[in-house]
C-alpha positions as CSV (number, residue, x, y, z in Angstrom):
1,X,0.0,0.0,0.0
2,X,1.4,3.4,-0.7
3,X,1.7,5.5,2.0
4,X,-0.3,8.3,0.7
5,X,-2.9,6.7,-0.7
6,X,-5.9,7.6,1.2
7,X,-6.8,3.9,3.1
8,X,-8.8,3.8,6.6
9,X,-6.7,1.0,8.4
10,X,-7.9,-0.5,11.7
11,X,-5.3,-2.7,13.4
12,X,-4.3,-3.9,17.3
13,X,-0.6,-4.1,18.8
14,X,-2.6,-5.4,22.1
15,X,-5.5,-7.0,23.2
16,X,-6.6,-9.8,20.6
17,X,-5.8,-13.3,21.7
18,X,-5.2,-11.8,25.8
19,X,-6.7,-9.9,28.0
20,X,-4.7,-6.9,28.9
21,X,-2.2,-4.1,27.2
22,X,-5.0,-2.9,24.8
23,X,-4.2,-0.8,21.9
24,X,-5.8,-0.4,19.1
25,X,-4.5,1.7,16.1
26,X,-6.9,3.8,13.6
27,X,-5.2,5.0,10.7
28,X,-6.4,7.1,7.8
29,X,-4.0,8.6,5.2
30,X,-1.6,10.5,7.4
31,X,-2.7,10.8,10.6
32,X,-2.9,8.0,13.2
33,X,-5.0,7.8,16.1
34,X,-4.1,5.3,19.3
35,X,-6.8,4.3,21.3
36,X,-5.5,2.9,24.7
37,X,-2.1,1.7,25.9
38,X,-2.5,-0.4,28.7
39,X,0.1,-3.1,30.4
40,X,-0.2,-7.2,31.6
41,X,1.4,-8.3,34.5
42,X,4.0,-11.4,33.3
43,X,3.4,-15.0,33.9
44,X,5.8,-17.1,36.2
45,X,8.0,-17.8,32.9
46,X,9.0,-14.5,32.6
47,X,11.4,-13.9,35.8
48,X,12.1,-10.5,36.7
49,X,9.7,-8.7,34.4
50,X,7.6,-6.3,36.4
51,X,5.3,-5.2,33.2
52,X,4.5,-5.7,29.4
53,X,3.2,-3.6,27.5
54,X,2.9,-3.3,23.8
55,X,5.5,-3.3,21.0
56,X,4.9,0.3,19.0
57,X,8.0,0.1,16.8
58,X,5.1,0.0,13.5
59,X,4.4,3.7,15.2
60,X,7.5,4.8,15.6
61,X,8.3,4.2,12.2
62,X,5.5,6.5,11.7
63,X,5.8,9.2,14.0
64,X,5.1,12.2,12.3
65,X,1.5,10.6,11.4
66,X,0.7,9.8,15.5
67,X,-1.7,12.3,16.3
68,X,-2.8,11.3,20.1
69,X,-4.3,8.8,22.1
70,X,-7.7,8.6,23.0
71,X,-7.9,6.5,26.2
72,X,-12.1,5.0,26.8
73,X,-11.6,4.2,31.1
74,X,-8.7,4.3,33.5
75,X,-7.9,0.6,34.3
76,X,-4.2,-0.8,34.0
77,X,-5.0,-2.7,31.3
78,X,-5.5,0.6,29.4
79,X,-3.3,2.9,31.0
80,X,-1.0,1.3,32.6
81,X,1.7,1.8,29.4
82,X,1.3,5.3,28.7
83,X,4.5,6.9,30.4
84,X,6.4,4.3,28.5
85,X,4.8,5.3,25.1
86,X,5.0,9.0,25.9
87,X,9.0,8.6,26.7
88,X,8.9,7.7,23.0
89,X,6.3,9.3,21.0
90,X,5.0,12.8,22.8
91,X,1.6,12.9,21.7
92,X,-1.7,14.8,23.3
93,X,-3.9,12.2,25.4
94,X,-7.3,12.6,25.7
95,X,-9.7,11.2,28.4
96,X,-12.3,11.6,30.8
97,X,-11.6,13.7,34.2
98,X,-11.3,10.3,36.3
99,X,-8.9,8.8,34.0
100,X,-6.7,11.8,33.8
101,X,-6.4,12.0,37.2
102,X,-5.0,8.3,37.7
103,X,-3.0,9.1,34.4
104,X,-1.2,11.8,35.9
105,X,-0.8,9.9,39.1
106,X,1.4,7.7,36.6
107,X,3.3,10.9,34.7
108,X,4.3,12.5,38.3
109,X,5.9,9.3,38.9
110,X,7.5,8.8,35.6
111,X,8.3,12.8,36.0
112,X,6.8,13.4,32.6
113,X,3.5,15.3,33.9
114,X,5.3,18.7,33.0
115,X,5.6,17.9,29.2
116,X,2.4,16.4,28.7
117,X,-0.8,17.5,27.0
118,X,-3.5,16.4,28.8
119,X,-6.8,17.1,27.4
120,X,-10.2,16.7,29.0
121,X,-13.1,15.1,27.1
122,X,-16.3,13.3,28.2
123,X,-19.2,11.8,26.7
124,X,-20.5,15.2,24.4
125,X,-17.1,16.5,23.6
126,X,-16.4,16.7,19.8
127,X,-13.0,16.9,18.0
128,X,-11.2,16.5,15.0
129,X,-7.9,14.9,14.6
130,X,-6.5,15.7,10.8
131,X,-9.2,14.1,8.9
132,X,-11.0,12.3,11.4
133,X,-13.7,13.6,13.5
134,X,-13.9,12.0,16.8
135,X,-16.9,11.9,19.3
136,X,-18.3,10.1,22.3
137,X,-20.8,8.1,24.0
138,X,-21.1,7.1,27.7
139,X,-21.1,3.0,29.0
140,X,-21.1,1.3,31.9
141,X,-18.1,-0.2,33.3
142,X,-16.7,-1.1,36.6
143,X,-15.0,2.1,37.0
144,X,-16.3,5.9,36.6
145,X,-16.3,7.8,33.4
146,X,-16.2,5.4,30.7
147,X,-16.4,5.9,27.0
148,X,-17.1,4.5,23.9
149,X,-15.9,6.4,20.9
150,X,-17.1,7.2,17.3
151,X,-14.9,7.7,14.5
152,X,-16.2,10.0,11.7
153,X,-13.9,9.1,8.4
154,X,-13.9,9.5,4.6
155,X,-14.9,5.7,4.8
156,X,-17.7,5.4,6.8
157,X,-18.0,5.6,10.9
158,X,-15.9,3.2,13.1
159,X,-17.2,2.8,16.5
160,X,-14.9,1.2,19.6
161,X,-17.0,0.4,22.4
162,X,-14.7,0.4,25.5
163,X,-15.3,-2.2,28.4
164,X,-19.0,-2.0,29.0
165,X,-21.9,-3.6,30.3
166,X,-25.7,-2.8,30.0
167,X,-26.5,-2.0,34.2
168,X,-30.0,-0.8,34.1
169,X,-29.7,0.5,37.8
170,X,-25.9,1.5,37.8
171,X,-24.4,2.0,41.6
172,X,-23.0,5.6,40.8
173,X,-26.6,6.3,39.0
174,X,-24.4,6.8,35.7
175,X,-26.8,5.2,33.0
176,X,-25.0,3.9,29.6
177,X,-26.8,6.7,27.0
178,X,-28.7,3.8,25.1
179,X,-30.1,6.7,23.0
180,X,-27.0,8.2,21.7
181,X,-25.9,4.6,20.9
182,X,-29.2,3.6,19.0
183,X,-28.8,7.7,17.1
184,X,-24.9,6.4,16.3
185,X,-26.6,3.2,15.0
186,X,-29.4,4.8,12.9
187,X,-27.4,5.1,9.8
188,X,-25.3,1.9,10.0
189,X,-21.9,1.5,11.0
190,X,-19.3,0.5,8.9
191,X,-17.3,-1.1,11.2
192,X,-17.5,-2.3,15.2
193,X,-14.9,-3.0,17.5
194,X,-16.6,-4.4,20.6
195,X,-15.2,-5.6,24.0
196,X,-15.4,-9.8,24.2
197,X,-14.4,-11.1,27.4
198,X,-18.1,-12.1,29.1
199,X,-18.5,-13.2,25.1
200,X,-18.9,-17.0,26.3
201,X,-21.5,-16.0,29.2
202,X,-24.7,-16.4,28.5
203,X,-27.4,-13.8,29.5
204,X,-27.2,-10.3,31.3
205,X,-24.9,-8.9,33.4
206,X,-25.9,-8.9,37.0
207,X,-26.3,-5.1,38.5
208,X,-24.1,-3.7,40.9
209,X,-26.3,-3.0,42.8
210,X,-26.4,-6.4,44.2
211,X,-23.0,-6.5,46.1
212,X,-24.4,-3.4,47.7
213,X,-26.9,-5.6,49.3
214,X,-24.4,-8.6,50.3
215,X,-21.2,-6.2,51.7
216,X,-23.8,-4.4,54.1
217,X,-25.1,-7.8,55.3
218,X,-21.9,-8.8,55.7
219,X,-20.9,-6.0,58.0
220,X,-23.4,-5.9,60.2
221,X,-22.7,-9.6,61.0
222,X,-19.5,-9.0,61.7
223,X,-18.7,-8.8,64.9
224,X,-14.6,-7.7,65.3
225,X,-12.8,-6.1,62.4
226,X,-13.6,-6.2,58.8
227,X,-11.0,-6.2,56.2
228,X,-12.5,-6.4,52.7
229,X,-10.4,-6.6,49.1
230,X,-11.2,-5.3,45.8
231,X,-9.8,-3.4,42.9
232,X,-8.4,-0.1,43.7
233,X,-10.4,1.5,40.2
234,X,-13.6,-0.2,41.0
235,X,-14.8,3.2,42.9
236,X,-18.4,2.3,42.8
237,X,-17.3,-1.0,44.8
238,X,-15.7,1.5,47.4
239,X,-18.4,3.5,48.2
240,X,-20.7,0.8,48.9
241,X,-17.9,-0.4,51.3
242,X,-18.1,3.5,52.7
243,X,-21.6,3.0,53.1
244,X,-21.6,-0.2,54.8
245,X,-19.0,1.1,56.8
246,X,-21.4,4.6,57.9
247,X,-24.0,2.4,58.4
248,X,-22.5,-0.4,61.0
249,X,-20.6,3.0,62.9
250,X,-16.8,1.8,61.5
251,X,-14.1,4.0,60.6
252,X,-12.1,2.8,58.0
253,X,-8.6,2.1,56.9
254,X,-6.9,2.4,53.3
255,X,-4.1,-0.4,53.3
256,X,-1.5,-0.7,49.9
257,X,-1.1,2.7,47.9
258,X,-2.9,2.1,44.8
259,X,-6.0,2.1,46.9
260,X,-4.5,5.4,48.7
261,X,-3.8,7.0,45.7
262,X,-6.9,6.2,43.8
263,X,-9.4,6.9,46.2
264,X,-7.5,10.3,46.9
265,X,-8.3,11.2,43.5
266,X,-11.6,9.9,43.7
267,X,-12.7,11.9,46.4
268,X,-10.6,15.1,44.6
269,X,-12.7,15.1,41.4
270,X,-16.2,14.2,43.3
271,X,-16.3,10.7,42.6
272,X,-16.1,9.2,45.8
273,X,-17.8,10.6,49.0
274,X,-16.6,9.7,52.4
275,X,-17.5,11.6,55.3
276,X,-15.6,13.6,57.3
277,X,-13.3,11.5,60.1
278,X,-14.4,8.0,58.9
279,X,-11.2,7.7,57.5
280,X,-7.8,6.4,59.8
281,X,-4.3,5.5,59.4
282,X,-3.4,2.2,59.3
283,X,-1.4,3.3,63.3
284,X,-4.9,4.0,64.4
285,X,-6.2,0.5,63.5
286,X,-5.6,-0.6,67.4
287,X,-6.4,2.4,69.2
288,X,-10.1,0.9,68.4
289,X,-12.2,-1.8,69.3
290,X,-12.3,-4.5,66.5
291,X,-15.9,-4.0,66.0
292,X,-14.8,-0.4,64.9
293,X,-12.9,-0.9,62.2
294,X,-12.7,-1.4,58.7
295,X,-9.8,-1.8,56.5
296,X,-9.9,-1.6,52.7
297,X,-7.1,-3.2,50.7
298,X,-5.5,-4.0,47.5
299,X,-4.4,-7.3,47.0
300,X,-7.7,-9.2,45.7
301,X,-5.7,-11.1,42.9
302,X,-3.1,-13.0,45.1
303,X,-0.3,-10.0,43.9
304,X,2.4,-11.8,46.7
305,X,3.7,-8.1,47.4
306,X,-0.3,-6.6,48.2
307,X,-1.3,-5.9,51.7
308,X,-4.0,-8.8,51.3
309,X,-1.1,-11.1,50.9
310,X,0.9,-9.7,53.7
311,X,-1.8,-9.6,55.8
312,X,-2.5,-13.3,55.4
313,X,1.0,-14.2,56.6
314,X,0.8,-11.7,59.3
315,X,3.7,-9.9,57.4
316,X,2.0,-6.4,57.3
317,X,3.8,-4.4,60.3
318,X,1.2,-3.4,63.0
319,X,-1.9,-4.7,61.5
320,X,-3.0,-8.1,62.1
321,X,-5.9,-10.6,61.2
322,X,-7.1,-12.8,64.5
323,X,-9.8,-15.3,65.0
324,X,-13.0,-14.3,64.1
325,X,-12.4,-11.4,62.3
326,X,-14.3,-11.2,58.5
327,X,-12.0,-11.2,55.2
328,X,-14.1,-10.3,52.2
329,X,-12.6,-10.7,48.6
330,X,-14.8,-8.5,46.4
331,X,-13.2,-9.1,43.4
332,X,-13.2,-12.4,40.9
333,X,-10.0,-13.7,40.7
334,X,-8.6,-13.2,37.1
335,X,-8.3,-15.9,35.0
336,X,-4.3,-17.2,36.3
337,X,-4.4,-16.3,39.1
338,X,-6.5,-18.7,40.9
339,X,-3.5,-20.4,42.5
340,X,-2.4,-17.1,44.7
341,X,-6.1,-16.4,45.0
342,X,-6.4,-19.8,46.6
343,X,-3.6,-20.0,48.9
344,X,-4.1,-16.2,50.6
345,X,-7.6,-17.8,51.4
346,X,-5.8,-20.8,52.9
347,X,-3.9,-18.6,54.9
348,X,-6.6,-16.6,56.6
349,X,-8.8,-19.8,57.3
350,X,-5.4,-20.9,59.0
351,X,-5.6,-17.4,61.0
352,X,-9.1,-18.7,61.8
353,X,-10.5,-15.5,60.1
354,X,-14.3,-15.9,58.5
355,X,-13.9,-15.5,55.0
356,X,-16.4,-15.0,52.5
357,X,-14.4,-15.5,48.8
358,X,-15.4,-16.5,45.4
359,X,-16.1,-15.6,41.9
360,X,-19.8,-13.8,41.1
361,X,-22.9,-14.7,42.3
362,X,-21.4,-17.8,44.3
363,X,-20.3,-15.1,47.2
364,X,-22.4,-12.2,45.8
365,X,-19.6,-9.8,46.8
366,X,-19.0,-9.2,42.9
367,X,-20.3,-9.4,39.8
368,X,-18.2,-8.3,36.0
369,X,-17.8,-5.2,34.6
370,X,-18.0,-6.7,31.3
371,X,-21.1,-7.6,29.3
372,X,-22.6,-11.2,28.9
373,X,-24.1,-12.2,25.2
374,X,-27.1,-10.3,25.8
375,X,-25.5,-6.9,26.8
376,X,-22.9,-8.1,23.5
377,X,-26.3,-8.9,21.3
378,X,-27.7,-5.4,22.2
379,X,-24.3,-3.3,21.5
380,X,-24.9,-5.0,17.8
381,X,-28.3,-4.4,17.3
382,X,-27.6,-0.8,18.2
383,X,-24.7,-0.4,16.6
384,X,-25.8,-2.3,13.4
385,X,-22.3,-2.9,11.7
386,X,-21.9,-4.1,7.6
387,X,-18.4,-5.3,9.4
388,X,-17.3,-6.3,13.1
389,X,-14.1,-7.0,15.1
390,X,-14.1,-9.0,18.3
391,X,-11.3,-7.1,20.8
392,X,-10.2,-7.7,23.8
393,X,-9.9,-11.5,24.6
394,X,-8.7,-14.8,24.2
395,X,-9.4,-17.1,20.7
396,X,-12.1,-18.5,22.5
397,X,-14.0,-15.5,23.1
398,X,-13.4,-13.6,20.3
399,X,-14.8,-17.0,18.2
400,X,-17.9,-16.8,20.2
401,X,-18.4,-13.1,19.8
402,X,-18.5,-13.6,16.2
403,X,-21.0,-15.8,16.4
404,X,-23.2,-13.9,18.5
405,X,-22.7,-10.7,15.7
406,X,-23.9,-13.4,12.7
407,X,-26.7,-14.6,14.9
408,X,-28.2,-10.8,15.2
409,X,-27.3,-10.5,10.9
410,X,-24.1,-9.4,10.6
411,X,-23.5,-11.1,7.4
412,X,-21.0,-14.1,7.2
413,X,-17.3,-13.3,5.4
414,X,-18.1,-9.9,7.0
415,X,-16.4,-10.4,10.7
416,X,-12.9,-10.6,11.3
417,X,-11.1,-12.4,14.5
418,X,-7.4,-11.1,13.8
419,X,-4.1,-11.6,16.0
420,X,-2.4,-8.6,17.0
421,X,-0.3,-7.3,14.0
422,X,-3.3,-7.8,11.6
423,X,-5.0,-5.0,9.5
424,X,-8.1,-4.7,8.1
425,X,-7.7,-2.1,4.9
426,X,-11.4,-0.2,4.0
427,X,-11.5,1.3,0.7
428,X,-14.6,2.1,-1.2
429,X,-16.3,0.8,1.7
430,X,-15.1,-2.3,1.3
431,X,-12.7,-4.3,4.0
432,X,-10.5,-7.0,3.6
433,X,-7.5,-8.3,5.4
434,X,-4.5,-9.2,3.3
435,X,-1.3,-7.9,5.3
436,X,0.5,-8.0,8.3
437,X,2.6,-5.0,11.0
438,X,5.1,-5.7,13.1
439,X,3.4,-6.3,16.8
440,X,4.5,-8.3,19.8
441,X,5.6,-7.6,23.4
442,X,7.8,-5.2,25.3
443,X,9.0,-6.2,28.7
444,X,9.7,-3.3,31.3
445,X,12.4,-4.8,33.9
446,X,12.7,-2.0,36.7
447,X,12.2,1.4,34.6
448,X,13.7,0.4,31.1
449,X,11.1,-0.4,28.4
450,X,12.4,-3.0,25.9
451,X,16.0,-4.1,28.1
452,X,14.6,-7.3,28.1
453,X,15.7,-9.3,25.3
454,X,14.9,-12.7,24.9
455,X,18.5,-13.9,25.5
456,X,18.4,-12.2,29.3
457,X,14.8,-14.1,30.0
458,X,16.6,-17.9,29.1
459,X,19.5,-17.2,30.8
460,X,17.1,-16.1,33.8
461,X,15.8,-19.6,33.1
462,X,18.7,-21.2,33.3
463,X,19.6,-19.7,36.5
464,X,16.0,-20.7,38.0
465,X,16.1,-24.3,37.3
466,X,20.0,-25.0,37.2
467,X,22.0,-22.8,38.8
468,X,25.1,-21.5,38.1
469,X,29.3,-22.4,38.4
470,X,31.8,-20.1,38.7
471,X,35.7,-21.1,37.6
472,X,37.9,-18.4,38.7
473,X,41.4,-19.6,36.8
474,X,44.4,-17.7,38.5
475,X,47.0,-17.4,35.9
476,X,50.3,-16.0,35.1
477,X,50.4,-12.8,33.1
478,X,53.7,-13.3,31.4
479,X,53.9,-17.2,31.4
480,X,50.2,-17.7,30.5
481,X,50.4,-20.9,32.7
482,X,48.0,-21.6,36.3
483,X,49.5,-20.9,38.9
484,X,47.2,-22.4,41.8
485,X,44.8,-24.9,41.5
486,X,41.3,-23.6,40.0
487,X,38.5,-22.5,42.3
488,X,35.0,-23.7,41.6
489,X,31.8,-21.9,43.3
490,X,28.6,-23.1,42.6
491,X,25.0,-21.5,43.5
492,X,21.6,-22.6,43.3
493,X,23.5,-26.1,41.8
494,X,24.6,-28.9,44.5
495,X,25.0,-28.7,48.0
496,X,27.5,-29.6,50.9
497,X,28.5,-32.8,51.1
498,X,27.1,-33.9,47.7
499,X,29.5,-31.3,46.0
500,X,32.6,-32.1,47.6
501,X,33.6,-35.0,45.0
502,X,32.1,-33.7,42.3
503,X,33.6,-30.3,42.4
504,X,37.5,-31.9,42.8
505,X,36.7,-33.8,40.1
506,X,35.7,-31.2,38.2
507,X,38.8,-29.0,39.4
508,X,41.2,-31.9,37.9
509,X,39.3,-31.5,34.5
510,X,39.7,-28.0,34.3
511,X,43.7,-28.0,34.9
512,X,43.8,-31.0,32.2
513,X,42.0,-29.0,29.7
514,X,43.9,-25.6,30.3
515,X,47.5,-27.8,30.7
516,X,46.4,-29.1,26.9
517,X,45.7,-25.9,25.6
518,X,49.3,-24.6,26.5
519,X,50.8,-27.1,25.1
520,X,49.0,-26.8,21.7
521,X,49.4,-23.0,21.6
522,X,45.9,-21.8,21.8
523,X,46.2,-20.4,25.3
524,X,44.3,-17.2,24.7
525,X,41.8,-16.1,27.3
526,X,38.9,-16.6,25.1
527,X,40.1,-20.0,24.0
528,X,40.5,-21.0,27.8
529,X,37.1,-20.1,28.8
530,X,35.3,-21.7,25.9
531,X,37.2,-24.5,26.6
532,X,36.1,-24.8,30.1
533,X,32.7,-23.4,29.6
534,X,32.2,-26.9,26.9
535,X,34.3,-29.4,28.5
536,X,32.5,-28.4,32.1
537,X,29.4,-28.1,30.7
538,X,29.4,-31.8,29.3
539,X,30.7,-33.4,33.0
540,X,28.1,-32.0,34.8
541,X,25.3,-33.2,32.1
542,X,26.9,-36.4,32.6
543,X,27.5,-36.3,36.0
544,X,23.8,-35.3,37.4
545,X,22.0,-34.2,33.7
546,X,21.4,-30.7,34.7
547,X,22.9,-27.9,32.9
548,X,23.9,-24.8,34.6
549,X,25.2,-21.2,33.5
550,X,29.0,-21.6,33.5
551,X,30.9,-18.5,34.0
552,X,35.0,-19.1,34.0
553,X,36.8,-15.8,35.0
554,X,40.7,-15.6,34.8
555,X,42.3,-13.6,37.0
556,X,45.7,-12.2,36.0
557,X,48.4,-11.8,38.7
């Protein structure tokens, strides 16, 4: 495709075939439109990589044609990449009041706040960005200010829902403008990208209102301290914990600083309302009688480092969990990470702590912010699409979303389930997808964004499940000969007793194989430590049929 012919493009670096680090890319001509840039915490394969987020090397290839990003809600999925893709490409973001403010909680810490545009927008703003307009409607999600977007193009209209549900009777009273949808939908739309990760539930999503009902009931038979979990962003979820807490006379404590910090700006923008003195420091947790207290934590996926997880092995300093007190987890674990989920519940059963845990209805302390089929069904009958694109999910649910869009006449041939890297091309009003971007993952170790190479992570591996030797070779600068016997050190390998043997043994090999390369003249220091690195390396396979990092170092005297 030439680059200035004038094709509408649609394509994701993040968020089909997983659930997390969203991005998807619109593209028109020469400008370029981002929508989201979220992270994914790693699995246990990838040691020492706190984040991933998405690979953007297809935009900066393409950097005078990135106009902004337009971010729909404020979870980590969605923002959590931002100060990473700003470092890089320094482009306006636009979002609602809430999301800004936990954006720029990000930005302070990344000390970029200063050189970033930050614009406002909300559910009637209208703008255009080169030749696209852009404008907004309000959904439902499990965090405040949410937005689906319209794109206005030469093509047709491409509509990205966001994370949404249909909640008819919506916590924060913040309907999802089911009129503005079905005006957007009047027309047609040429092409829907729509949210998939309830796609294989059938049915309606359950209101929030009904957790109101089950945390209340829940404090009032409480009697000694409550200390309830949930997701920091799921504000609505917090002030029905504020209520309960009001309403059973508890003060409450904020425990883990993600919860700090985004209540803080909750209760900053008028989003959250806690009354005056309910809220304590974690010190002031034993001045009062258990019955008085409340604590509100982070933690409700099993994250080892969380204060629900520290609390559980009575590892968070001055607050503990005794018999009879109430843990809550208001949140469904996400799919992996059931195991940690699991064993913190262990943990505080072991404490002999009541514990009410479990995902949905089962402990009616949560239910999804993300539509079933029938909130999915409805987004399509609105929406009316000649062309559709499952996002956000795994094959599995994007499959089934499909099928839901074909069962409500969205026309077969006309829906595409793509992998990440994959664009769809509309011109004339016509789509097809026949090529392929660059798209894959970037791992953030520490605060470096891409340091992690693929090389680093196996020999992290390695290290894991093998260990590591250490030869330190002493050896004569002018005579190029040892002079002492080499030392081996090994970690993480064999221990004590079992070593003793092997490691002499292995101390004789490595004075054979440097005494042979003297005598055959190839006594360079890079010829001595690949021969020890290969002629070590085999022994030990042989020897106990594990294969750890070998690292000879020659020390000149």
């Amino acid at each position: 495709m030439s680059t200035t012919e004038k094709v509408l493009s649609i394509f994701a670096l993040g968020g089909l075939h997983e659930v997390g680090k969203n991005m998807y890319v619109i593209q028109y001509a020469d400008d370029i439109i981002v929508i989201d840039c979220g992270n994914k915490f790693p699995d246990e394969s990838l040691l020492g990589v706190d984040l991933i987020i998405p690979d953007i090397s297809y935009l900066l290839e393409n950097k005078e044609k990135v106009k902004a990003i337009i971010v729909t809600h404020g979870h980590e999925d969605h923002i959590g990449g931002i100060p990473f893709f700003l470092k890089k490409l320094n482009v306006p973001v636009y979002a609602t009041r809430f999301t800004l403010g936990l954006i720029e909680l990000k930005l302070t810490e990344h000390k970029l706040l200063r050189d970033t545009e930050l614009v406002e927008i909300n559910a009637q703003s209208n703008i255009d960005i080169g030749n696209i307009n852009v404008n907004f409607f309000k959904v439902n999600h499990s965090i405040p200010d949410c937005l689906g977007i319209v794109f206005k193009t030469p093509e047709g209209k491409i509509v990205h829902t966001g994370d949404f549900k249909f909640d008819l009777t919506p916590a924060n009273n913040e309907h999802s403008d089911i009129h503005k949808m079905a005006e957007i939908g009047k027309d047609g739309v040429l092409l829907l990208l729509s949210e998939s990760t309830n796609a294989e539930r059938p049915g309606l999503t359950p209101s929030e209102q009904i957790v109101e009902e089950h945390v209340l009931d829940a404090f009032r038979k409480s009697n000694r301290k409550v200390i309830i979990s949930t997701f920091a962003s799921n504000i609505n979820r917090v002030q029905q914990v504020v209520a309960a807490a009001q309403k059973t006379n508890r003060k409450l404590a904020l425990l883990g600083r993600s919860m700090v910090n985004v209540v803080q700006v909750a209760m900053e923008r008028g989003y959250l309302d806690v009354p005056e003195g309910m809220l304590i420091d974690q010190d002031q947790i034993n001045e009062l009688a258990p019955e008085q207290v409340a604590i509100l934590c982070t933690g409700s996926q099993g994250e080892p480092m969380a204060a629900l997880a520290r609390l559980s092995t009575s590892s968070f300093r001055g607050v503990e969990v005794l018999a009879g007190d109430t843990v809550i987890l208001a949140a469904g674990p996400i799919p992996g990470n059931e195991k940690n989920v699991s064993r913190i519940v262990d943990n505080f059963f072991e404490l002999g702590a009541k514990v009410i845990y479990g995902s949905g209805s089962s402990s009616g302390m949560h239910v999804s912010g993300h539509g079933y089929q029938e909130d999915l069904k409805l987004m399509l009958t609105l929406m009316r699409p000649t062309y559709f694109i499952p996002i956000h999910g795994e094959y599995r649910m994007l499959y089934h979303h499909r099928q839901l869009a074909e069962s409500i006449g969205v026309e077969h041939g006309n829906t595409f389930i793509l992998k990440n890297g994959d664009v769809v091309d509309i011109k004339d009003s016509v789509a097809r997808q026949t090529r392929k971007i660059p798209a894959g993952n970037t791992y953030i170790d520490g605060i470096g964004a891409g340091d992690v190479a693929e090389i680093v992570l196996r020999d992290r591996k390695q290290l894991s499940e093998d260990g590591m030797v250490v030869v330190v070779l002493t050896m004569s600068k002018t005579e190029r000969k040892l002079v002492s016997n080499p030392d081996t050190i090994t970690r993480g390998f064999v221990f004590g007793g079992d070593s003793d043997e092997l490691i002499k043994d292995v101390n004789r090999l490595i004075s054979k194989s440097v005494n042979e390369l003297e005598e055959t003249n190839r006594n360079q220091w890079n010829s001595i430590k690949q021969s020890v690195r290969k002629t070590v390396g085999q022994y030990l396979f042989q020897q106990t049929r594990k294969k750890p990092m070998i690292l000879p170092i020659i020390i000149e005297i």
